[in-house]
Each structure stands twice: as C-alpha cells, then as structure tokens.
N, C-alpha and C positions, 0 to 999 in steps of 0.2 A: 617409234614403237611403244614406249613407253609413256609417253606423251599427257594421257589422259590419268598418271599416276604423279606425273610431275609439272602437271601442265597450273598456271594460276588458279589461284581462289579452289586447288584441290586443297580437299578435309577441311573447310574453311566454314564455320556454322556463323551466320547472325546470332552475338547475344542477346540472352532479354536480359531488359532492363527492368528495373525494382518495380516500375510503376508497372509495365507488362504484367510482372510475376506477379504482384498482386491482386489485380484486375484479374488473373485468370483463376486464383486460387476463389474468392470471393465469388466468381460466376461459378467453378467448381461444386463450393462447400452450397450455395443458391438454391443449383440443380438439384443436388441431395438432398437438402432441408423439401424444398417443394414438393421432392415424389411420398416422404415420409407421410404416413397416417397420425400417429401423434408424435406433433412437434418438438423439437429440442426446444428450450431454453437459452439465448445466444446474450450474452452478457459483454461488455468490454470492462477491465480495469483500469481506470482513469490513472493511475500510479505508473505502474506499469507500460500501458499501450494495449496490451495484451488482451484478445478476445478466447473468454471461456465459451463452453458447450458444454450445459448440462443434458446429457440424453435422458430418455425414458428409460423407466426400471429393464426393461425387457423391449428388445427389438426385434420387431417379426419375423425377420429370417431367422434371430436365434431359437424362437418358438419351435421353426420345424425341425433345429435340429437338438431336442430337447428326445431324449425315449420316451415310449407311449410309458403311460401311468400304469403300475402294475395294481392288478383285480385284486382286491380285497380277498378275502377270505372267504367271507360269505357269498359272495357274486361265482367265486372257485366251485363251492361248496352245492351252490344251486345247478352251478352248469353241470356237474359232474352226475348229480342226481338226475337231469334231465334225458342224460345221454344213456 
C-alpha cells in the first residue's frame, strides 16, 4: 500500500556536481548577457577568482517602470489655454 512512499531510490534527487553547477550558471548568466541591448561589462579578478558585472546605468525594463515625466508648467499652461 504504501509501497511507492517507501519503495527505493524514493525522495532520492541526483546531485550536481561543481562542474554542472557552473556550467549552468555560465550558460545562465550567457543567455542574459546575449538578449541585452547594451552590454554589461564582465570582468574576472585574477586575486580573487571572482567574476564582476558592471551593468549599464539604466536597464530597459527598469525604464518602463520609471513614471511618465510630469509637464512642465508651461506645456500645463498652453494646454489649459487651448481647451
């Protein structure tokens, strides 16, 4: 009855191994960098090991979510008179 709760190799996951986990991280961070418009900056520190990413000031998706620019005064000023 229970069988398929106690049965072998139950809750039993294949781990990854360093070289896996790297290899996927790396094809990961790949995939990201390629879809971007302007490129990051991808650096290693030879001390370290350690690889930086400098991104761009502003990244497009945060663009959209940025509020619309509010109207000046004078652009206020004109519409108001129009209407």
């Amino acid at each position: 009855m229970f069988k398929f709760m106690f049965g072998r190799g139950a809750g039993k996951s294949a781990a990854e191994t360093q070289r896996q986990t790297v290899e996927r991280a790396v094809e990961e961070l790949n995939s990201v960098l390629a879809g971007m418009a302007d490129k990051a900056v991808v650096g290693v520190d030879l001390n370290s090991g350690l690889l930086t990413v400098t991104l761009p000031e502003q990244m497009p998706d945060e663009a959209l979510a940025l509020p619309a620019p509010e109207a000046d005064e004078d652009t206020q000023v004109e519409e108001k008179a129009a209407a």
